[in-house]
C-alpha positions, -999 to +999 in steps of 0.1 A: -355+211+029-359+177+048-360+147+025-394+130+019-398+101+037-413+064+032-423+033+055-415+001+039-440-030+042-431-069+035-394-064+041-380-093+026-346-092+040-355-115+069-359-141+047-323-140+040-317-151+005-297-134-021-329-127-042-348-105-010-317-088-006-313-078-038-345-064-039-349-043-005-311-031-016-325-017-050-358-005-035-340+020-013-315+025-038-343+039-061-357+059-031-331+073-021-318+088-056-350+106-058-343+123-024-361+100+002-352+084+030-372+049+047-379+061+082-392+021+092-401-011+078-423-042+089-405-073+082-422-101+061-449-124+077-453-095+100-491-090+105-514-058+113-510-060+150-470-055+145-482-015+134-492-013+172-453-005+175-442+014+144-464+040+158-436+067+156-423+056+124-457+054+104-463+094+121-431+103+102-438+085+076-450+104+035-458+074+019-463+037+023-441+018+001-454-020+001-430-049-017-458-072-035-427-097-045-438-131-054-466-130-022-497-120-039-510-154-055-534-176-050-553-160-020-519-175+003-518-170+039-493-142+034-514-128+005-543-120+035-515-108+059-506-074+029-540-078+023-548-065+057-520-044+060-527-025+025-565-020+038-554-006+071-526+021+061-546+033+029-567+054+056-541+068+071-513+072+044-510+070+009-500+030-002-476+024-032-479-013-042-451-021-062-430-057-075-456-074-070-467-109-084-504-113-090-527-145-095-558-161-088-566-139-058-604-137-046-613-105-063-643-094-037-618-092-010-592-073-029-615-050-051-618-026-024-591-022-014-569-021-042-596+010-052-579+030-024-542+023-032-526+052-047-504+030-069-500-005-080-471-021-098-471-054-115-439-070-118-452-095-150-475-085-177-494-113-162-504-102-132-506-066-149-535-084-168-556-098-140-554-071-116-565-049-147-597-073-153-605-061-118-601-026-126-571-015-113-548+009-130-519-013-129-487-007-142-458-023-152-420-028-139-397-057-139-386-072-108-370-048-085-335-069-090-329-056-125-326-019-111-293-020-101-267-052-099-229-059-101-221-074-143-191-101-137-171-098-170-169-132-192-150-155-184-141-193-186-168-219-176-166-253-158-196-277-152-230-268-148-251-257-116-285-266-105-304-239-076-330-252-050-368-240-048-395-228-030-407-264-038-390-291-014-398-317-034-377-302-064-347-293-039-344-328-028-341-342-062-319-316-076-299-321-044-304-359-059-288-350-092-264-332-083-247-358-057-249-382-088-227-363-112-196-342-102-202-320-132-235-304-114-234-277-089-261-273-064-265-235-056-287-220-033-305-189-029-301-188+008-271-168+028-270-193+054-266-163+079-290-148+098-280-113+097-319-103+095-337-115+123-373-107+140-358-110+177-374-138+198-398-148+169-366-159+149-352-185+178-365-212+168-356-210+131-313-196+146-312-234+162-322-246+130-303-231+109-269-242+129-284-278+142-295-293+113-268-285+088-243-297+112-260-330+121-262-337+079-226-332+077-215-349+106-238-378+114-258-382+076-292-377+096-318-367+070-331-334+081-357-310+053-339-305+020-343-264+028-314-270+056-297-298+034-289-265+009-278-243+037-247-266+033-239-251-001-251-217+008-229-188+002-230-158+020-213-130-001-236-118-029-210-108-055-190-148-047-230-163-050-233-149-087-194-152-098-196-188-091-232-187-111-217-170-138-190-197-142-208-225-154-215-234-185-251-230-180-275-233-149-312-249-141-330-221-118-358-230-096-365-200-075-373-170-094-343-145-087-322-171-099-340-166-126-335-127-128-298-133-117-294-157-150-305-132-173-285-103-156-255-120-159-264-132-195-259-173-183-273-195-203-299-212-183-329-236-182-362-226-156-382-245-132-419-238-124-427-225-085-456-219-069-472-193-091-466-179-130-436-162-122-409-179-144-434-185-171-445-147-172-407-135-170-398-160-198-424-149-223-417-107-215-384-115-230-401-130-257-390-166-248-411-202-256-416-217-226-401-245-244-372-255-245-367-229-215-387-242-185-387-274-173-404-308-151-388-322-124-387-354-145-360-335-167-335-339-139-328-373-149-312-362-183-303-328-168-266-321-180-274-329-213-305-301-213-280-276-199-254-285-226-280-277-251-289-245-233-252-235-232-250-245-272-285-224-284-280-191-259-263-167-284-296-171-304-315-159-275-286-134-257-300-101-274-336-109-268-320-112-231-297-079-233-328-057-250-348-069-220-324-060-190-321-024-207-356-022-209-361-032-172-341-006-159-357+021-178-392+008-167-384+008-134-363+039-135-396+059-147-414+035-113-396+056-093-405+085-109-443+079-106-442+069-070-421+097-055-440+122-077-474+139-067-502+114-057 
């Protein structure tokens, strides 16, 4: 028997951070277990007119599989891009929306169509919440990164590390911080190599990626703090979170490093972003949001936070441990639902 096959939407590999990576990785991963194989995808940012050329894929194509991730908030520009795309392929092809973040979205323009998706997937009890006060049969499964990811064994810790965000204004001053004391390590989420790219559409951002790093390092011109971190990016996943899991504790702004703290059980502190991602990960563990998540005005006394973090984390480690079980259960039984009959 052929397998059953899938067409991905919002491929977040293009992005090229360790965090989308991780997640397209464990998204096949969990397809292919169950016997199905991804016969396409549409890259993120890509819009409805890109569908004019997946033509041949889509024909082939079972099921729709779209990655929600942390795009559906706040009625965003990329929110009415999946938007668009989840309206158009639910008449043709039954739509799996799953890992998604939800919040704040204008209910009369996504009432509809979430009514025709066959399933929907909240990756936060949060946005499980709100998209069920609109009367969608949400469910609930943690972050596609906790299905399936490499555990570095314990091991000694030196100094502390500090990531970038989504928010520029944070990466500048952690970038700040971190120049200030050699005991803080900047980290970023970002590969530096663009081994994903959208052809011609990508040019623009391949100059940039190569120009402006170099002319920080070589002349000191300030260029946007996103391509100031490229200079500490890393582009091996499994050397990105051994060097994580060396410090003694680290101060994640982006969300997966985030997830990546609490897989590799690192004591850690947690910056806001652009939507209640952190916040609603925090409290599924069961966490306060304080001590655990931060201002940007805590960077100033920022190694002493983390020291505290390092000192407190075996009163929060099984909280963490009972959770990363749990994800991978949920997520497991995920799978089940949306390769099963529809």
């Amino acid at each position: 028997m052929p397998p059953s096959t899938y067409f991905l939407v919002n491929d977040t590999r293009y992005d090229n951070h360790h965090g989308g990576l991780a997640v397209i990785r464990n998204l096949h991963l969990g397809m292919e277990r169950r016997g199905w194989r991804c016969v396409g995808s549409l890259p993120v940012s890509a819009t409805v007119r890109r569908l004019g050329r997946q033509r041949r894929p889509l024909r082939a194509a079972q099921r729709i599989i779209v990655n929600g991730e942390g795009t559906l908030h706040h009625d965003s520009r990329n929110a009415g891009r999946l938007l668009a795309l989840c309206d158009t392929l639910a008449r043709t092809h039954p739509v799996c929306l799953v890992n998604a973040v939800w919040q704040d979205n204008d209910a009369a323009r996504w009432q509809p169509v979430l009514e025709r998706l066959a399933r929907v997937y909240a990756r936060d009890r949060r946005s499980q919440r709100q998209l069920q006060a609109l009367g969608t049969a949400a469910g609930y499964a943690p972050d596609l990164t906790f299905y399936d990811y490499p555990r570095f064994a314990p091991r000694a810790r030196t100094g502390y590390g500090c990531t970038d965000s989504v928010l520029s204004a944070w990466t500048r001053a952690a970038l700040r911080a971190c120049a200030r004391d050699a005991e803080l390590h900047f980290h970023t989420l970002f590969t530096g190599d663009l081994r994903h790219v959208r052809g011609v559409r990508d040019w623009s951002k391949r100059v940039k990626y190569r120009l402006y790093p170099w002319l920080r390092k070589n002349t000191g011109l300030r260029i946007p703090p996103r391509y100031q971190a490229l200079l500490h990016a890393e582009k091996d996943f499994a050397t990105f979170l051994e060097t994580m899991a060396s410090r003694q504790a680290v101060c994640v702004a982006r969300y997966h490093g985030l997830c990546f703290a609490l897989q590799q059980q690192i004591p850690f502190l947690a910056a806001a972003s652009n939507s209640h991602k952190s916040e609603a990960l925090l409290e599924e563990i069961g966490l306060p949001l304080e001590p655990y998540l931060i201002k940007p005005a805590d960077l100033d006394h920022l190694k002493d936070r983390l020291a505290r973090a390092a000192r407190d984390y075996p009163l929060i480690e099984p909280a963490i441990a009972a959770f990363n079980r749990a994800a991978q259960t949920r997520l497991e039984q995920m799978f089940d639902d949306i390769t099963g009959a529809l």
